[in-house]
Backbone bond lengths (Angstrom), bond angles and torsions (degrees), N, CA, C in turn:
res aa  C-N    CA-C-N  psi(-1)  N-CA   C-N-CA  omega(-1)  CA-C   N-CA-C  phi
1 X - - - 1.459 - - 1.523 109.15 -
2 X 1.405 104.62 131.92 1.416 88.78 166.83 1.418 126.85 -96.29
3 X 1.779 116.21 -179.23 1.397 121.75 -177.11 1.348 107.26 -57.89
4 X 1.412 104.77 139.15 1.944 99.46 166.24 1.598 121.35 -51.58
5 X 1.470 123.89 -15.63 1.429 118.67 177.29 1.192 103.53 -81.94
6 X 1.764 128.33 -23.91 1.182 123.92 177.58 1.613 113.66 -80.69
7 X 1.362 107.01 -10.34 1.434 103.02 -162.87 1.812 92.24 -90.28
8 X 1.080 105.60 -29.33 1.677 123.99 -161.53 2.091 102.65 -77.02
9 X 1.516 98.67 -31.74 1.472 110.68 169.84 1.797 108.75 -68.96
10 X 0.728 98.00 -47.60 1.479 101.00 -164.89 1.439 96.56 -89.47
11 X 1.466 146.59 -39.46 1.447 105.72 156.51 1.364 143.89 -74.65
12 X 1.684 107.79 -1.91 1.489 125.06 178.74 1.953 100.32 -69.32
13 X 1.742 103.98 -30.62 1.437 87.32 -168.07 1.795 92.97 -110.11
14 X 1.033 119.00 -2.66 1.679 108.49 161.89 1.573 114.08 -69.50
15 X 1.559 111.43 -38.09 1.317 128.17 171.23 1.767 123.35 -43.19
16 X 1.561 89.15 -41.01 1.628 100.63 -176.08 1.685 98.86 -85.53
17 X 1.341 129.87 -60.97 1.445 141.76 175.64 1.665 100.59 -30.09
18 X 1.040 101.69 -49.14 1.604 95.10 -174.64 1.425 127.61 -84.55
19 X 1.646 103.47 4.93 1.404 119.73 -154.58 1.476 83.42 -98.19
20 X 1.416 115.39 -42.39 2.020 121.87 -171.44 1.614 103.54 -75.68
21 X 1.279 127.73 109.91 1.649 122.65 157.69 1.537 116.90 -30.98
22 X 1.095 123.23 157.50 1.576 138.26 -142.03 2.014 86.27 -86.38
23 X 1.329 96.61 -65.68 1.415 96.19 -178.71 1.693 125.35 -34.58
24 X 1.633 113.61 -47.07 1.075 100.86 175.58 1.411 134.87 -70.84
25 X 1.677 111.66 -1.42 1.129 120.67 160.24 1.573 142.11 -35.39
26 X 1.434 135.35 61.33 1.297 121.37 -165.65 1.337 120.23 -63.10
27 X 2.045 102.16 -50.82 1.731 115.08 172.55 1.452 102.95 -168.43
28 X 1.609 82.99 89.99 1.640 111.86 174.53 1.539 124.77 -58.87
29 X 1.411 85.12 3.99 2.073 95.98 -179.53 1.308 88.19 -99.43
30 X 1.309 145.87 -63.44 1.307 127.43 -177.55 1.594 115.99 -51.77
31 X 1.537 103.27 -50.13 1.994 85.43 -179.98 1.748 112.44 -63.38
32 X 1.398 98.17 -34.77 2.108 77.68 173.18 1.536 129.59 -68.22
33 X 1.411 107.56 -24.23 1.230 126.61 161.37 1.572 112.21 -59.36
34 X 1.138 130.09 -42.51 1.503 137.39 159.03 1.214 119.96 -42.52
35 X 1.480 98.64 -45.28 1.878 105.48 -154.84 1.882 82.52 -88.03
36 X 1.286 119.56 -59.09 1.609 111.73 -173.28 1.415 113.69 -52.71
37 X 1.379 119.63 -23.89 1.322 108.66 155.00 1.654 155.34 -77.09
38 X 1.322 101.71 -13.93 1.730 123.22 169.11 1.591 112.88 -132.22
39 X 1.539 108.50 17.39 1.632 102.60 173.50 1.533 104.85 -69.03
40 X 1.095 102.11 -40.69 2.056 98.46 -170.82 1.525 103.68 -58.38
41 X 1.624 132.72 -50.21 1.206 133.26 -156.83 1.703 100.55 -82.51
42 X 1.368 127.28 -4.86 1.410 133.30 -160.62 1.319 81.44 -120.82
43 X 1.465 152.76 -31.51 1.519 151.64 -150.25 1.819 85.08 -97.06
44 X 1.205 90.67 -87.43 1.248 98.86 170.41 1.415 145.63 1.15
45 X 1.347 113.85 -70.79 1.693 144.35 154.17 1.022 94.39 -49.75
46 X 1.322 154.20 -46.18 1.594 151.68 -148.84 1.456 111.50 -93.03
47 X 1.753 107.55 -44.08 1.007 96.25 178.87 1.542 133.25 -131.02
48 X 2.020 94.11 45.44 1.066 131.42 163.25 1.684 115.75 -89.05
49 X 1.272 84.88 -34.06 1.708 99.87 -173.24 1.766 107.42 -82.30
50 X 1.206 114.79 -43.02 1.674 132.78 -179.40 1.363 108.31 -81.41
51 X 1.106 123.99 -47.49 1.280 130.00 -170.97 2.018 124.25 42.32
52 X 1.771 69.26 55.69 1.815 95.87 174.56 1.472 97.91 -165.62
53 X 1.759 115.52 118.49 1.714 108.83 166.65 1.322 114.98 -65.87
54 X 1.072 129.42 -6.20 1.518 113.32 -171.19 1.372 104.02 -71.98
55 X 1.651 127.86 -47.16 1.318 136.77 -176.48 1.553 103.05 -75.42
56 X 1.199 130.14 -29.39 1.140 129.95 -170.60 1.494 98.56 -79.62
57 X 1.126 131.52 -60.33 1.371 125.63 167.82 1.444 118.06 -47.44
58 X 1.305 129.81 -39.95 1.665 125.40 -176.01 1.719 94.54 -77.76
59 X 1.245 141.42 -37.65 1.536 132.05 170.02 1.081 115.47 -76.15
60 X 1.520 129.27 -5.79 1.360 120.07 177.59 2.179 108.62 -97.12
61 X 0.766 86.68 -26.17 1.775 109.94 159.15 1.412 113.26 -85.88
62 X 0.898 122.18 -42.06 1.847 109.13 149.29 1.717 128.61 -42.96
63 X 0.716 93.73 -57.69 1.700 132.10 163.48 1.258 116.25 -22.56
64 X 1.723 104.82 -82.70 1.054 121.14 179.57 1.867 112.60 -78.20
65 X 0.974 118.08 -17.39 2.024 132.84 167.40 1.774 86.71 -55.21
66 X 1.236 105.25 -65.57 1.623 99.51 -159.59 1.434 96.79 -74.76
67 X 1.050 125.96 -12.22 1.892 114.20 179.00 1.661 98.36 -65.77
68 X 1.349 100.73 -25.99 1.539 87.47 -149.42 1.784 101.72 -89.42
69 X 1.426 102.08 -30.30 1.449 110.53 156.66 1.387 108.50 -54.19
70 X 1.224 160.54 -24.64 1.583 133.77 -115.11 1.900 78.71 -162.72
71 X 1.569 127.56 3.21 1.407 147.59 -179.60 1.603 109.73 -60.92
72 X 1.412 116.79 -33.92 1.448 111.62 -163.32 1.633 92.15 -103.85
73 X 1.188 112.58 -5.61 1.821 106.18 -173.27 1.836 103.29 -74.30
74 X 1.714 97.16 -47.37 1.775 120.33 -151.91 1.718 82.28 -69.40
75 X 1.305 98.23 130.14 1.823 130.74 168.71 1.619 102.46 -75.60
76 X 1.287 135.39 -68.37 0.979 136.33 -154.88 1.852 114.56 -129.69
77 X 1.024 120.03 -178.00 1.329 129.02 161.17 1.526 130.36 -67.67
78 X 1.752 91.06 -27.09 1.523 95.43 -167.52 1.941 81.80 -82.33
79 X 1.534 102.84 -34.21 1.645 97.88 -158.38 2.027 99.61 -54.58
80 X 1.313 105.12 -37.81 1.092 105.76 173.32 1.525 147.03 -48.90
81 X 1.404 102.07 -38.33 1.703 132.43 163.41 1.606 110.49 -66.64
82 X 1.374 110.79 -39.22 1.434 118.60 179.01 1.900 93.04 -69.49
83 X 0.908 90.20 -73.48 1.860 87.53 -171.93 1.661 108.28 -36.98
84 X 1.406 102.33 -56.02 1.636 84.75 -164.94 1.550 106.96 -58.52
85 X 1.479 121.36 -35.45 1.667 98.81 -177.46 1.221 102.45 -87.36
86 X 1.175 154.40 29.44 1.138 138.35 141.05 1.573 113.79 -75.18
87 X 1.458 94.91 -64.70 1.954 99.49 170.58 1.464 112.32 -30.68
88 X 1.064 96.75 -64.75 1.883 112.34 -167.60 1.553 113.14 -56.04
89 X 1.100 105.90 -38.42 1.648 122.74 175.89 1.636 121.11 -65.36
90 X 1.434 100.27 -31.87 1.508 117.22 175.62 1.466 120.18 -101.38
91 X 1.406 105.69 -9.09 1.517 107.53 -176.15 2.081 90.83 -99.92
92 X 0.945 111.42 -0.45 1.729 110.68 -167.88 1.467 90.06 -89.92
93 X 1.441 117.41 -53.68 1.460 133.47 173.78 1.598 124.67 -46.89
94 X 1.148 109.22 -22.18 1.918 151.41 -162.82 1.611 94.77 -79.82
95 X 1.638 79.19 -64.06 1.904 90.71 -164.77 1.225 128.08 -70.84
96 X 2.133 97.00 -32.74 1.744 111.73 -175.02 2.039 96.74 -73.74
97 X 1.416 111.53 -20.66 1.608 97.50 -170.42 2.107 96.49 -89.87
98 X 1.079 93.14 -19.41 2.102 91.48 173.98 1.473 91.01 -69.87
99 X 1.299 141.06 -87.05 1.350 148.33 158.12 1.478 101.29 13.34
100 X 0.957 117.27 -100.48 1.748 129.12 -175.67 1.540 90.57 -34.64
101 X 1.499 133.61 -80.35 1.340 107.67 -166.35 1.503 123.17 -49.23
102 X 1.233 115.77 -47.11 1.594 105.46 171.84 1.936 118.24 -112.13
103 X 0.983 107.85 75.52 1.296 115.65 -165.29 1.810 117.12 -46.59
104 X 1.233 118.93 153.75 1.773 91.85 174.70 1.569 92.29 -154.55
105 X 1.604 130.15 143.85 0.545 94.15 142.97 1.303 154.00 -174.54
106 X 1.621 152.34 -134.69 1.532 124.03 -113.43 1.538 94.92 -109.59
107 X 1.673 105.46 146.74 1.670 119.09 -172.13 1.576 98.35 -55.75
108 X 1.130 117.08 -42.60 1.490 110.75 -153.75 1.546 107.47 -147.07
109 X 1.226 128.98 133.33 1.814 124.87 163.90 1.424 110.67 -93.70
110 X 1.356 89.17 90.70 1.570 104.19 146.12 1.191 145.33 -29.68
111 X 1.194 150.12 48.73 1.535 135.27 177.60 1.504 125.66 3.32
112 X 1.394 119.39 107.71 1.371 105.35 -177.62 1.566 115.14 -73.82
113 X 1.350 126.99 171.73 1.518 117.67 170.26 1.274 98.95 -115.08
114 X 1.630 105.91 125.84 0.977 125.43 -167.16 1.507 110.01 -112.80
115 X 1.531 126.79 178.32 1.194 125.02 131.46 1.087 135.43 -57.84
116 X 1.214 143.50 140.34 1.515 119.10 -179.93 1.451 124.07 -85.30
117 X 1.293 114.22 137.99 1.201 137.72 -163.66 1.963 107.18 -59.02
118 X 1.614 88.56 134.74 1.845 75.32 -179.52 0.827 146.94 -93.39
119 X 1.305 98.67 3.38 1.726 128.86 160.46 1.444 113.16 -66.28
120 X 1.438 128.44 139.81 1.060 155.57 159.47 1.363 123.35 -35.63
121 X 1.546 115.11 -45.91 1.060 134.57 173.41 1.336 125.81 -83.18
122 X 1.282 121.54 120.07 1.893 106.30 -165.17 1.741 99.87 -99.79
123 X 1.686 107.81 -15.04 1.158 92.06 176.93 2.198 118.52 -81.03
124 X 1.065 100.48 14.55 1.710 117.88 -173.14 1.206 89.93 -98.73
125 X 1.686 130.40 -59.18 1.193 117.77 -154.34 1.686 98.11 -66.56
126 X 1.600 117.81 -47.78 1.032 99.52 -168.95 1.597 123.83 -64.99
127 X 1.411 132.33 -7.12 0.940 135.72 -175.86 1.864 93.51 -73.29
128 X 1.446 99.77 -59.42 1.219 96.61 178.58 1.473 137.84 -35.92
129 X 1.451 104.65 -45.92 1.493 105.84 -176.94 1.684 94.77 -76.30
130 X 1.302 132.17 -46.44 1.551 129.40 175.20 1.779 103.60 -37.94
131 X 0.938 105.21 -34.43 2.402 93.06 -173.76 1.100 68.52 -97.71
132 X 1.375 151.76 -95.07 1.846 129.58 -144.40 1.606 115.72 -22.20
133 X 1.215 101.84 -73.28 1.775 113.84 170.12 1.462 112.13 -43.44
134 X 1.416 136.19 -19.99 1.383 133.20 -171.07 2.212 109.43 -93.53
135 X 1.782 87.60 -25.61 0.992 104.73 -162.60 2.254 105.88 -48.56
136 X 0.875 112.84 -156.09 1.716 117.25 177.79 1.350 114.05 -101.18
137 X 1.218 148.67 149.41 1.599 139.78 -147.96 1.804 89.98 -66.66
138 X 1.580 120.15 -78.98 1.131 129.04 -162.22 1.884 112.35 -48.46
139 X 1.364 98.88 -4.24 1.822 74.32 -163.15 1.685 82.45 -121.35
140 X 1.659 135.13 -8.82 0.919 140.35 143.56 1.536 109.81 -30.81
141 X 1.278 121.29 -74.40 1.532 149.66 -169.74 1.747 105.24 -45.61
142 X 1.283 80.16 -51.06 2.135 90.75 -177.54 1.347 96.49 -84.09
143 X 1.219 146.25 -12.27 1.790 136.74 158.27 0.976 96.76 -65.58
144 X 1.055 128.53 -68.16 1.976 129.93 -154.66 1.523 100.87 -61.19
145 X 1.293 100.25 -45.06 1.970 95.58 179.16 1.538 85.83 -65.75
146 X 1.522 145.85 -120.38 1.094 145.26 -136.59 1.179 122.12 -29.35
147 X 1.102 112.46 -47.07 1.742 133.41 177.55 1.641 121.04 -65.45
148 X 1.169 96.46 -65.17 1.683 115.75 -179.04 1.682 105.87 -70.85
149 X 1.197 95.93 -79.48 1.545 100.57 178.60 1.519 131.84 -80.27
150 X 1.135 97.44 7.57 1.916 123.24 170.07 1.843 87.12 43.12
151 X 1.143 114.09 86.61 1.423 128.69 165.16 1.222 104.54 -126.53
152 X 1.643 108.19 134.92 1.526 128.93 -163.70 1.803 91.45 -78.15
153 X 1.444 99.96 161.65 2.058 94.61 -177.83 1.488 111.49 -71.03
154 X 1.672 112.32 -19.55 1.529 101.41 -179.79 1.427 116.46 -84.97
155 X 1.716 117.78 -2.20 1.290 123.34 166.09 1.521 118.04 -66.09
156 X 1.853 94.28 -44.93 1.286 95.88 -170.84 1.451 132.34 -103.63
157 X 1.459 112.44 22.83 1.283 155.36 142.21 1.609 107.18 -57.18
158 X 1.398 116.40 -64.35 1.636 124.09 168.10 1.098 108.98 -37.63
159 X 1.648 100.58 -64.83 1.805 111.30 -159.08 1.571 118.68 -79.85
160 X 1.436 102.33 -14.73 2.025 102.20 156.99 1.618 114.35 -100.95
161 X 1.495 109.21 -15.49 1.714 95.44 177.38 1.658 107.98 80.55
162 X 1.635 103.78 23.00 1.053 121.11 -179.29 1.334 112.73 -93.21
163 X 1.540 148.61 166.71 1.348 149.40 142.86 1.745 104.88 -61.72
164 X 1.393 123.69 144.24 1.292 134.17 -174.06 1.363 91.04 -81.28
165 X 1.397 156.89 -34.64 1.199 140.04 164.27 1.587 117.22 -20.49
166 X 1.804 92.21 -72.50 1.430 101.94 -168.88 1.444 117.38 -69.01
167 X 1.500 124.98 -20.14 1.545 123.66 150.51 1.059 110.47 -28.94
168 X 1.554 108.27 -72.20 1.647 113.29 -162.38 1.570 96.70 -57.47
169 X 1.300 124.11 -78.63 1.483 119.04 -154.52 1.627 101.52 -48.44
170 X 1.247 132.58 -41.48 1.516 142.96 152.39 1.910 103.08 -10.06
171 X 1.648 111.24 -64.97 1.357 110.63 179.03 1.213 134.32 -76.88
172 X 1.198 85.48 -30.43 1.631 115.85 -175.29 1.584 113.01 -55.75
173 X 1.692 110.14 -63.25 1.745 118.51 172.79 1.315 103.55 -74.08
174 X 1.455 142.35 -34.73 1.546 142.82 -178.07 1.723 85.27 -59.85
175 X 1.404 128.24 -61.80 1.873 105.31 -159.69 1.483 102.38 -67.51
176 X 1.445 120.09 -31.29 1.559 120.99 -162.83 1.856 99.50 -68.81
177 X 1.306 101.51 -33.73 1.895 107.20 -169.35 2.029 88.21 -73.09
178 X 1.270 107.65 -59.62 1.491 105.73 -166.91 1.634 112.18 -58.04
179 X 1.179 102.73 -56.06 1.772 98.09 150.90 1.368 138.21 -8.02
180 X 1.563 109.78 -86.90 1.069 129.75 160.92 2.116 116.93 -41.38
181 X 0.954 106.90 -68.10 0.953 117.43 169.57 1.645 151.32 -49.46
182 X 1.448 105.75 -31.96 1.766 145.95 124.07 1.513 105.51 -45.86
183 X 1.093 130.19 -65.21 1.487 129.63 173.02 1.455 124.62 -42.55
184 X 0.988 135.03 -67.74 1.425 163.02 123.31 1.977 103.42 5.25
185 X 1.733 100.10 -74.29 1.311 77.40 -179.21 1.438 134.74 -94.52
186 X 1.268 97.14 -0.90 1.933 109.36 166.48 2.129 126.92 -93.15
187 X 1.593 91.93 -2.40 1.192 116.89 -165.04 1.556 121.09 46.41
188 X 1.226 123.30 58.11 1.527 140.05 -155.03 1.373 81.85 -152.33
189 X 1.987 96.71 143.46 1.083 81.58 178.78 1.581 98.22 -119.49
190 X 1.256 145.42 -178.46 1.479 116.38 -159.70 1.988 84.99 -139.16
């Protein structure tokens, strides 16, 4: 039998395979080979930012639908990695501004699966990811890239189509707000 993460891999990408009609198939070993290779960093981002798998899984299968459309454009691998966090980054942004117009909300909070945090303290991290998640969509987006996916600001300048200015000031007031704010409610001052 396998592990439930293995069982959970292989229907996330049978899920997508079956989602594309047969015809558009050119060589479905390279797109599953694609998808098993950037599903975690595309899962991930989604449902760091949402902080619910159900949505994180239906945008991360969005995601990868349009990769597979958007397959004959991408030159390279790297061109590929660039696209998906760009896509993924803008479709998170997509969902939090649909969200705000019709807000709803959610039966249950899910635990995201995370990496584990490298702090010692699990009650910090969780505070932590709680002000991340509170933070504003765009400067949310540029944490999770720097943080999560340890992307340098001129990457993630690329990968939002942003000016590297507003990255930086993006990190810059996000640590000074989380700062402050971490301070305040642990009475530490950091």
């Amino acid at each position: 039998m396998l592990p439930a993460y293995k069982l959970s891999e292989r229907m996330f990408t049978q899920g997508i395979a079956a989602a594309i009609p047969e015809t558009m198939t050119d060589d479905p070993e390279r797109f599953e080979e694609m998808v098993r290779e950037h599903q975690a960093m595309v899962f991930s981002m989604a449902c760091r930012y949402l902080r619910n798998r159900a949505l994180a899984e239906e945008i991360a299968q969005d995601v990868f639908l349009q990769l597979y459309r958007k397959l004959p454009d991408l030159e390279s691998p790297e061109h590929v990695l660039h696209w998906l966090r760009w896509v993924t980054a803008h479709r998170l942004i997509d969902h939090s501004r649909q969200e705000k117009r019709r807000p709803q909300s959610p039966l249950e909070d899910t635990p995201e699966p995370a990496s584990p945090a490298n702090s010692t303290d699990p009650l910090l991290a969780d505070m932590l990811r709680e002000l991340v998640a509170a933070l504003p969509e765009n400067a949310r987006v540029v944490m999770i890239l720097r943080y999560q996916e340890d992307l340098d600001p001129t990457d993630i300048a690329q990968a939002l189509d942003m000016p590297i200015a507003t990255v930086k000031s993006h990190l810059q007031r996000s640590l000074a707000l989380l700062r402050d704010k971490l301070s305040r409610k642990t009475g530490v001052g950091l």
